[in-house]
MIZA-182990 format. One record per residue (C-alpha): x, y, z. Coordinates in steps of 0.5 Angstrom, whole numbers, plus 500, padded with zeros to 3 digits. Layout:
N
<u X, v Y, w Z>
...
This chain:
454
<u 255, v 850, w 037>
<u 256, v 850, w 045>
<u 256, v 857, w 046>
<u 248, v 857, w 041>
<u 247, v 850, w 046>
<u 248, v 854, w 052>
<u 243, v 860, w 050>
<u 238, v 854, w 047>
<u 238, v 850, w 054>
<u 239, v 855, w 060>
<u 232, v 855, w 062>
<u 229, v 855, w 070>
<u 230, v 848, w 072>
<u 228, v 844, w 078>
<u 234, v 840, w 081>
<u 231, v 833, w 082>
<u 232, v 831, w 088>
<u 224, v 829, w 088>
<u 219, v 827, w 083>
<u 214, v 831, w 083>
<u 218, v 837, w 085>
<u 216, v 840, w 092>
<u 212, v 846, w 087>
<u 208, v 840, w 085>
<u 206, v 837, w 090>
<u 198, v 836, w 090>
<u 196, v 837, w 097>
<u 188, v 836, w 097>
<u 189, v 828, w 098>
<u 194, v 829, w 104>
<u 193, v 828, w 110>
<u 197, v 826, w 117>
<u 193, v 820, w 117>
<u 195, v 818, w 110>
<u 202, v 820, w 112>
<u 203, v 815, w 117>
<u 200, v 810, w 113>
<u 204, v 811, w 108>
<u 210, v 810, w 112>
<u 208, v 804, w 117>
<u 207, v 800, w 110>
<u 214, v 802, w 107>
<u 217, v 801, w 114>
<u 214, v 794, w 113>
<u 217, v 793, w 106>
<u 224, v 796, w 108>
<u 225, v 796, w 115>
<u 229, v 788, w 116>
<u 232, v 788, w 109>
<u 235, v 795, w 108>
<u 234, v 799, w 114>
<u 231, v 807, w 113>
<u 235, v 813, w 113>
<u 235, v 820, w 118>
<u 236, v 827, w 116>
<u 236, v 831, w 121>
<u 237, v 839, w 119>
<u 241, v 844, w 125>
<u 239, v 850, w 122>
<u 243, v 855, w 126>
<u 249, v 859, w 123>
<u 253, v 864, w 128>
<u 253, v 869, w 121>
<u 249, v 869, w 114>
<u 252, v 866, w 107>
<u 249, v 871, w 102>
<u 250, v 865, w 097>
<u 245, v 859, w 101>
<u 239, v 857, w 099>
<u 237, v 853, w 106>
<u 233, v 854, w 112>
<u 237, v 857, w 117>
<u 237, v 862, w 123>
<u 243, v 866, w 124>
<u 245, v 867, w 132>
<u 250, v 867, w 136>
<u 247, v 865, w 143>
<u 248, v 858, w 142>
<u 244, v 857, w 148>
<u 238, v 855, w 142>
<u 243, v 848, w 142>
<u 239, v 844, w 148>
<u 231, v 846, w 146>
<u 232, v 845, w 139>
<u 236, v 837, w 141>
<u 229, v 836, w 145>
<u 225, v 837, w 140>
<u 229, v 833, w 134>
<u 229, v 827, w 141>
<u 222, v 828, w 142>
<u 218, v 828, w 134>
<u 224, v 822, w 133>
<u 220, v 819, w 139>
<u 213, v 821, w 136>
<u 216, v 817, w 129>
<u 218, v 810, w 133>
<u 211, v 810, w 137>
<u 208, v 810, w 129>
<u 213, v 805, w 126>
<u 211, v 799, w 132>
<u 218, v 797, w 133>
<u 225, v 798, w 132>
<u 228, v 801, w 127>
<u 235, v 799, w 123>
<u 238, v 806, w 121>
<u 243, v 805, w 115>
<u 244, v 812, w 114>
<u 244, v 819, w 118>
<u 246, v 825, w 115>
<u 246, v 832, w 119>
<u 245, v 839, w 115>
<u 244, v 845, w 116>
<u 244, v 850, w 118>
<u 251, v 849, w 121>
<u 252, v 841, w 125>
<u 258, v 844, w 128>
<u 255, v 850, w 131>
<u 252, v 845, w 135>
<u 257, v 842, w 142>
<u 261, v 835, w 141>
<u 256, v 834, w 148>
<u 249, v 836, w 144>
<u 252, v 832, w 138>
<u 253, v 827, w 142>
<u 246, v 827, w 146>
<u 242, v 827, w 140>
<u 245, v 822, w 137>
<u 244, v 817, w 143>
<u 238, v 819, w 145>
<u 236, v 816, w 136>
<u 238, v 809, w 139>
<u 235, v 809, w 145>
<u 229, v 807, w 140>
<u 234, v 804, w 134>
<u 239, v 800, w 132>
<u 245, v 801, w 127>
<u 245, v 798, w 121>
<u 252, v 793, w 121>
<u 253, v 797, w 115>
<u 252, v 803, w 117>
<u 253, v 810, w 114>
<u 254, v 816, w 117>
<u 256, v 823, w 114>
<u 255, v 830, w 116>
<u 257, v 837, w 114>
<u 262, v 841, w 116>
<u 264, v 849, w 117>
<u 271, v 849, w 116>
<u 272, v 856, w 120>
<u 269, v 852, w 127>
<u 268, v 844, w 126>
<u 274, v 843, w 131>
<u 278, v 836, w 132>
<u 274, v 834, w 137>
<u 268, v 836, w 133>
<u 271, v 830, w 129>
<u 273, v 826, w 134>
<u 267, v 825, w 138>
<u 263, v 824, w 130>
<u 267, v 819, w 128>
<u 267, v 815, w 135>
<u 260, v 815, w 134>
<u 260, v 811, w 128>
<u 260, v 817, w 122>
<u 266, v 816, w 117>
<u 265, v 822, w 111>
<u 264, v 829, w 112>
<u 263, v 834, w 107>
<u 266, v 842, w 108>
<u 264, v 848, w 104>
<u 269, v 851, w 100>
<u 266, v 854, w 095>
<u 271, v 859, w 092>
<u 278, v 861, w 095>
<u 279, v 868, w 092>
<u 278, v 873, w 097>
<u 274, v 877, w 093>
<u 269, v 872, w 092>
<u 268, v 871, w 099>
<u 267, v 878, w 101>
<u 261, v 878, w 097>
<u 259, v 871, w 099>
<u 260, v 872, w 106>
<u 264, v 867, w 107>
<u 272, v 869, w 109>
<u 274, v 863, w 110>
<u 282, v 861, w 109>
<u 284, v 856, w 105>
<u 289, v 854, w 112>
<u 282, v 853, w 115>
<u 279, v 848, w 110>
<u 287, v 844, w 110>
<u 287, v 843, w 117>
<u 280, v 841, w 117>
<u 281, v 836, w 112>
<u 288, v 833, w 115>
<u 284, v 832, w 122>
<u 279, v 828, w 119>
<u 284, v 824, w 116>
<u 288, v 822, w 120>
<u 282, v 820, w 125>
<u 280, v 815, w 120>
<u 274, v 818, w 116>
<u 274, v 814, w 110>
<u 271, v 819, w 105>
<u 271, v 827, w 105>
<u 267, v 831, w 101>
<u 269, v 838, w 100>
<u 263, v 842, w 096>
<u 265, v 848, w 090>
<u 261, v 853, w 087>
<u 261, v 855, w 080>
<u 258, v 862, w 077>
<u 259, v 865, w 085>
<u 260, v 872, w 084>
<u 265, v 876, w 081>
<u 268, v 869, w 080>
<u 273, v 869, w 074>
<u 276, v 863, w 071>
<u 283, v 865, w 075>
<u 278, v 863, w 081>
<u 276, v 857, w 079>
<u 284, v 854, w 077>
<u 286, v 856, w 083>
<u 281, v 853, w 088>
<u 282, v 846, w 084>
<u 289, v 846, w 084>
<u 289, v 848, w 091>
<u 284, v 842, w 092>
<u 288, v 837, w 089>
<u 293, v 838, w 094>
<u 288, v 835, w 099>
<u 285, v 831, w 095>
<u 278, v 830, w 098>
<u 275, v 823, w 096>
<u 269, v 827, w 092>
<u 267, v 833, w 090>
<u 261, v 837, w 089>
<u 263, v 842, w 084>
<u 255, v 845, w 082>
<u 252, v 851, w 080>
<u 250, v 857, w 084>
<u 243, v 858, w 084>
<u 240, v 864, w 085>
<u 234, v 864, w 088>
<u 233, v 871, w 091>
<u 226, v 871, w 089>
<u 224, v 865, w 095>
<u 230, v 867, w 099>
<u 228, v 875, w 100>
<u 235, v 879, w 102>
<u 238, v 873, w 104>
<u 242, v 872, w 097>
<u 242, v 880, w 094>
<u 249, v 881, w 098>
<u 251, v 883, w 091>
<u 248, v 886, w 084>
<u 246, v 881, w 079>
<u 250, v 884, w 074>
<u 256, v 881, w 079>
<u 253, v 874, w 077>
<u 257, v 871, w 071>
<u 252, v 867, w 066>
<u 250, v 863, w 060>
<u 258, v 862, w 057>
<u 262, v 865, w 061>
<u 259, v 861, w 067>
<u 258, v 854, w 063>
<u 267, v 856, w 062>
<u 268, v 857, w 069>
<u 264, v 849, w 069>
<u 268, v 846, w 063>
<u 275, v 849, w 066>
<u 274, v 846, w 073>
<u 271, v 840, w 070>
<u 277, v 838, w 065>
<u 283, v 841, w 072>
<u 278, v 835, w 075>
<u 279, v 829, w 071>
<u 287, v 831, w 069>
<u 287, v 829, w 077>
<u 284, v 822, w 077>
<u 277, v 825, w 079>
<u 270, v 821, w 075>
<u 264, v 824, w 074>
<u 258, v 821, w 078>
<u 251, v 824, w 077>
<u 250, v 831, w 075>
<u 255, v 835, w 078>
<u 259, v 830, w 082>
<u 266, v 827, w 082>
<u 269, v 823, w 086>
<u 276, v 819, w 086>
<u 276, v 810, w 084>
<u 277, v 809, w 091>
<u 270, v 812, w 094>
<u 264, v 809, w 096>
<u 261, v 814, w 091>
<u 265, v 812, w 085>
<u 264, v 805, w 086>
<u 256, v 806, w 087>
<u 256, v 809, w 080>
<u 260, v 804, w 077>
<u 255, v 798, w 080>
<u 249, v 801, w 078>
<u 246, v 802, w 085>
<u 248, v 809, w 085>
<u 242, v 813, w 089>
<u 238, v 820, w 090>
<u 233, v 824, w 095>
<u 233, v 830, w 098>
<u 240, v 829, w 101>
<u 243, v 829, w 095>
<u 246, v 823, w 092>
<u 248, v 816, w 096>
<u 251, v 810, w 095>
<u 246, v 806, w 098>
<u 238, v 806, w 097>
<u 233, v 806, w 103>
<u 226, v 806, w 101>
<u 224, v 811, w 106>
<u 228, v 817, w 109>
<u 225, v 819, w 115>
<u 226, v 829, w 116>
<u 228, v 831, w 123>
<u 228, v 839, w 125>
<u 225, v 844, w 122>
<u 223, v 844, w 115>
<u 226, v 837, w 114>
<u 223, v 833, w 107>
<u 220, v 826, w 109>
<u 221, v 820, w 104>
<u 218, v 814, w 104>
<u 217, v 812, w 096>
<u 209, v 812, w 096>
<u 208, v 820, w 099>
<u 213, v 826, w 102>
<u 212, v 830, w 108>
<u 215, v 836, w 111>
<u 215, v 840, w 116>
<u 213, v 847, w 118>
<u 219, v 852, w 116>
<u 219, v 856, w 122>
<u 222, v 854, w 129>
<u 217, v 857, w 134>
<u 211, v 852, w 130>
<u 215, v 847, w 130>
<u 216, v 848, w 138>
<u 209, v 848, w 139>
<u 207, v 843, w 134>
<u 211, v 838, w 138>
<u 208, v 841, w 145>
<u 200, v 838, w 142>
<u 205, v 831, w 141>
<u 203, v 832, w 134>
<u 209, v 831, w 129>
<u 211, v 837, w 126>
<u 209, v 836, w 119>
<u 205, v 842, w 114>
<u 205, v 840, w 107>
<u 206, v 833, w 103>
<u 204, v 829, w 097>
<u 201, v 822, w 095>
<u 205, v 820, w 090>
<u 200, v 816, w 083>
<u 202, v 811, w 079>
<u 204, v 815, w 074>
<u 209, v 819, w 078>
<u 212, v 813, w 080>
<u 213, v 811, w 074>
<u 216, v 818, w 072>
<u 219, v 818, w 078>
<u 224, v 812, w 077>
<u 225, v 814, w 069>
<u 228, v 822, w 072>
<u 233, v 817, w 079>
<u 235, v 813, w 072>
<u 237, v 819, w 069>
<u 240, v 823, w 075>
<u 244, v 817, w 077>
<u 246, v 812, w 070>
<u 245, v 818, w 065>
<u 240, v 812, w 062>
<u 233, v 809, w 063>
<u 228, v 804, w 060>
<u 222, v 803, w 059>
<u 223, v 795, w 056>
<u 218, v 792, w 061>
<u 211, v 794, w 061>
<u 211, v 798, w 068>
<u 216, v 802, w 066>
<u 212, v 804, w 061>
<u 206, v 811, w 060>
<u 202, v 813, w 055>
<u 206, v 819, w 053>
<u 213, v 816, w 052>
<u 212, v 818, w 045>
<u 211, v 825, w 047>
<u 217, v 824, w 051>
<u 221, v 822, w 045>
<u 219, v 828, w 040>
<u 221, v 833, w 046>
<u 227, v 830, w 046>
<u 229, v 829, w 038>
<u 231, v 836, w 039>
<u 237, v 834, w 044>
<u 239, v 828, w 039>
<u 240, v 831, w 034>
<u 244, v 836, w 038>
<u 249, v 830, w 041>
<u 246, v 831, w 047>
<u 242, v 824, w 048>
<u 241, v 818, w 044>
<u 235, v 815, w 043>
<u 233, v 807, w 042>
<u 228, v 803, w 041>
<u 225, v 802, w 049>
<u 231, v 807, w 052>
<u 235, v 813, w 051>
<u 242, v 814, w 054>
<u 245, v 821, w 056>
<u 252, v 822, w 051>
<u 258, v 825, w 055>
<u 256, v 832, w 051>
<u 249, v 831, w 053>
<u 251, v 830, w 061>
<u 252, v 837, w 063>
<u 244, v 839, w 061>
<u 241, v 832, w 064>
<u 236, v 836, w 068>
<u 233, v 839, w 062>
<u 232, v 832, w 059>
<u 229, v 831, w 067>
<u 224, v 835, w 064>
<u 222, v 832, w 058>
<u 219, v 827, w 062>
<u 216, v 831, w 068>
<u 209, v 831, w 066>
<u 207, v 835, w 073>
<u 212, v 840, w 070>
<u 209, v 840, w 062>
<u 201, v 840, w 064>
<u 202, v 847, w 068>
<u 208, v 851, w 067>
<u 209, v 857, w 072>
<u 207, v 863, w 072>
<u 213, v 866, w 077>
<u 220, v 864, w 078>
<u 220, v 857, w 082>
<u 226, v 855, w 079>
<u 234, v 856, w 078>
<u 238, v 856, w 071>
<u 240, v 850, w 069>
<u 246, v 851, w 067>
């Protein structure tokens, strides 16, 4: 049966950190002037209440990661540092200008690209130069991502005296074999050495990032990286599947053959096996493809039930609006999206006409906020309702026909105003996400948009 519902669900499949999926987007009603309407009146409603949240994308890398699906540009001039923080300063300035007032910021997150590319001075000068126009949130959370092959001791000292207390590192797979084919030598001394810095400086909560179906990966890869893992004992995990998405990325992921990459069965066993060495060593499934120790914020956010997800991925705490900073960074402010130009020259020259560097986004309808609450239910609780009345749209019982397949396979259950994603089901909660996108449905691609779902 788990071989026939493999073949039956691996489909292509959007992720989910948005609703609508940026491929769907519908950017006819989009304007700049909509766009900064949109984020004053959620500033308004989020500002004094929960405070707002800053992605800021560092896009460079000193080599190429044949895996990645980002952004990036691969230099090992590190003099791009300063002109890049100046641009990030100055459309952070443009922002506050539209706001009117001081922004409480609850959370930072910086990505990548590779954040430790970057000097502790840079580091330091950009972060600084956020408050110069903000103030932190008592509560505050700050995170960035870590290479481990150059995030140094005073990378994370000088971040943690910064007010940033979690830090993730990418691991992605020990095997050497692996990571030739991925462009990723990197030691499993490098990764505990990292790990034990960040420990013993004090951060509370360190994230090690796993992929599963990388090529050339075999089960004996999967055992050993877990057991090498668990004796770090990072507080969470990422262990998600490699996307292959060669297709939007160009050369950049055809490092390797495609017949290298396991699939269906044997990737999904690469999964189960990780997944059950996880929970045999106190670790708990969060969302979809995320695990953490009891102790972790995270772990605590699930059980609370104010777990939350957006384009950084899942969060323990909810901010209505999440403000992209840098090149190609995604904007959220509930009622539309915004994202800026992908490429770094325009990015410079949009913010040399003192204009923010946004070129795409979507107003959001009352159907896809709606949607939208039903697919972050899912992500986040493995449930959702439609009880009252403004959780409710036309099509729930086209919805509910779609997903009677997946019942009757164990993979949900269906009540009369809710369903509940089973401990079987939980592996292939995107595929239930599509039943209720209705963007999706109404105009299916005619090339490839999106990874394997399993």
């Amino acid at each position: 049966m788990k071989n026939s519902l493999i073949q039956k669900y691996n489909v292509p499949g959007p992720r989910y950190t948005s609703y609508p999926t940026v491929p769907y987007w519908d950017e006819t009603d989009f304007s700049d002037e909509i766009w900064a309407e949109t984020l004053k009146k959620s500033f308004v409603e989020s500002n004094s209440s929960e405070g707002i949240s800053l992605y800021i994308h560092l896009p460079f890398c000193e080599s190429l990661c044949t895996f990645c699906g980002c952004n990036k540009r691969i230099t090992k001039n590190h003099g791009v540092e300063n002109p890049y923080i100046e641009g990030v300063l100055k459309e952070w300035a443009l922002y506050c200008k539209i706001l009117g007032e001081k922004p409480t910021i609850k959370e930072i997150h910086l990505g990548g690209g590779t954040p430790t590319f970057f000097s502790t001075k840079n580091l330091e000068d950009l972060i600084n130069g956020i408050f110069v126009h903000a103030k932190k949130a008592k509560d505050h959370e700050f995170s960035f991502e870590g290479h481990p092959n150059n995030t140094s001791h005073e990378h994370l000292q000088k971040l943690y005296d910064l007010g940033f207390r979690r830090v993730s590192f990418g691991v992605q797979d020990y095997s050497e074999k692996v990571q030739k084919a991925i462009h990723r030598l990197q030691p499993f001394h490098n990764v505990a050495k990292v790990t034990f810095w960040a420990r013993e400086i004090g951060y509370t909560s360190i994230g090690h990032d796993i992929i599963f179906g990388l090529p050339f990966q075999e089960i004996e890869d999967i055992i050993d990286t877990i057991e090498k893992t668990k004796s770090l004992q990072p507080d969470r995990l990422a262990f998600y599947s490699y996307a292959h998405v060669p297709w939007i990325k160009g050369n950049g992921q055809r490092g390797f053959n495609d017949e290298d990459i396991p699939k269906d069965d044997k990737k999904r066993m690469l999964y189960e096996t990780g997944k059950k060495l996880l929970f045999e060593n106190g670790y708990h499934e969060i969302g979809m493809d995320h695990f953490a120790l009891k102790t972790d914020s995270l772990h605590e956010a699930f059980q609370n039930g104010a777990l939350h997800r957006n384009f950084m991925g899942y969060s323990s705490s909810k901010t209505q609006l999440m403000i992209g900073l840098g090149v190609s960074s995604i904007s959220d402010n509930w009622y539309s999206f915004a994202q800026n130009v992908k490429n770094l020259e325009d990015y410079y020259q949009i913010l040399e006409w003192n204009k923010l560097p946004v070129f795409r986004g979507h107003l959001l309808t009352d159907e896809d906020l709606i949607i939208r609450k039903h697919i972050l239910n899912l992500m986040c609780q493995f449930e959702t309702s439609w009880e009252n009345k403004e959780s409710y749209f036309i099509e729930i019982p086209d919805v509910l026909l779609q997903l009677q397949e997946m019942e009757n396979d164990g993979l949900l259950i269906i009540k009369d105003n809710s369903i509940t994603v089973t401990e079987k089901g939980k592996p292939y909660v995107r595929n239930i996400c599509m039943a209720f996108d209705l963007r999706l449905k109404r105009k299916a691609p005619e090339t490839a948009l999106f990874s394997m779902t399993i």
